[in-house]
N, C-alpha and C positions, 0 to 999 in steps of 0.2 A: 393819462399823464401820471407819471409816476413823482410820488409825493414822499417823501421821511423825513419826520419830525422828532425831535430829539430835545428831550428835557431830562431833568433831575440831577446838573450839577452844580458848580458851587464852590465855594471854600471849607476845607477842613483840616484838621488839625493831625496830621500822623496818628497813627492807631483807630482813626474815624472812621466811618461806613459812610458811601452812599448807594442810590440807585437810580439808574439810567433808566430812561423807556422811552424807545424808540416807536411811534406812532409811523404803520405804513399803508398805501394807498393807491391804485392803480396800476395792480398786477397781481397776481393768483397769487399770494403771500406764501396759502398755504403748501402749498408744494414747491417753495423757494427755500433755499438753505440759504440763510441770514448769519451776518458777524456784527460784532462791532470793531472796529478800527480804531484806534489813535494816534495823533501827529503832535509832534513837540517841533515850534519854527527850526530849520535848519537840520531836521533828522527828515527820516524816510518815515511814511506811511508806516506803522505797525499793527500787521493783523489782530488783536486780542482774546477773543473768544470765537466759535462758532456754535450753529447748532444747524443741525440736521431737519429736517422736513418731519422726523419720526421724533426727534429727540437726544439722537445723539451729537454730544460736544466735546469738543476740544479748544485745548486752551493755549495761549502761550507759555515756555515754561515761565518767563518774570512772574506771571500771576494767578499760576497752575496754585490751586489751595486757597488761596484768597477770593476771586472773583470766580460767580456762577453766573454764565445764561441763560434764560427760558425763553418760553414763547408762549404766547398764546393765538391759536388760530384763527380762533372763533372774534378776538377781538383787534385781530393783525399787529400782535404787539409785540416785542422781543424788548428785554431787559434786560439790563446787567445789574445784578448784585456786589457790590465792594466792599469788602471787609479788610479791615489791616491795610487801609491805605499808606499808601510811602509817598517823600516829597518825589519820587521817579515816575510816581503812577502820575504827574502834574502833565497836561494836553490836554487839547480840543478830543473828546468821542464823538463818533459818527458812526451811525449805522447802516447798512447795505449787505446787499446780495454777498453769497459767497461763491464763484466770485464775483467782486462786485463790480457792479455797474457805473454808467458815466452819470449817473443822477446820484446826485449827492446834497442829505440836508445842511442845513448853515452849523449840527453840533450842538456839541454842547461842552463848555467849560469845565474840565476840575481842576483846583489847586491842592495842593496838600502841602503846609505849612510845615517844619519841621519845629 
């Protein structure tokens, strides 16, 4: 059964960092290419980051320079790093397949305060 779990967000203030990390579970992680996603109510799904099975990622350009993905294999985790948050980066993240799948975690909150 496929499981993803998603913690580390939160409220912060413009110019703030955080970090996401998505915890995944009942599928070959490692050779899965994983994103994180975000959704603002009333907008479409937006893809945000991705990364590759090897390592390679890309981004969207709103957060090309600011936000980094990784992963880690060994411990089936994928993260987003936030830097230079804006009140725009404010949505539910979610993590999943690239592309992604119908299993979907509950997220996780950021706001960003201006």
């Amino acid at each position: 059964q496929v499981r993803l779990v998603e913690s580390g967000g939160g409220l912060v203030q413009a110019g703030g960092s955080l970090r996401l990390s998505c915890a995944a579970s009942g599928f070959i992680f490692s050779i899965k290419p994983m994103a994180w996603y975000r959704h603002t109510p009333g907008e479409q799904r937006e893809l945000v980051a991705s990364i590759t099975r090897g390592g390679t990622t890309n981004y969207a350009d709103s957060v090309k320079g600011r936000f980094t993905i990784s992963r880690d294999n060994a411990k089936n985790t994928v993260d987003l790093q936030m830097n230079s948050l804006k009140p725009e980066d404010t949505a539910v993240y979610y993590c999943n397949r690239l592309p992604f799948s119908n299993y979907w975690g509950q997220g996780t909150q950021v706001i960003v305060s201006s």
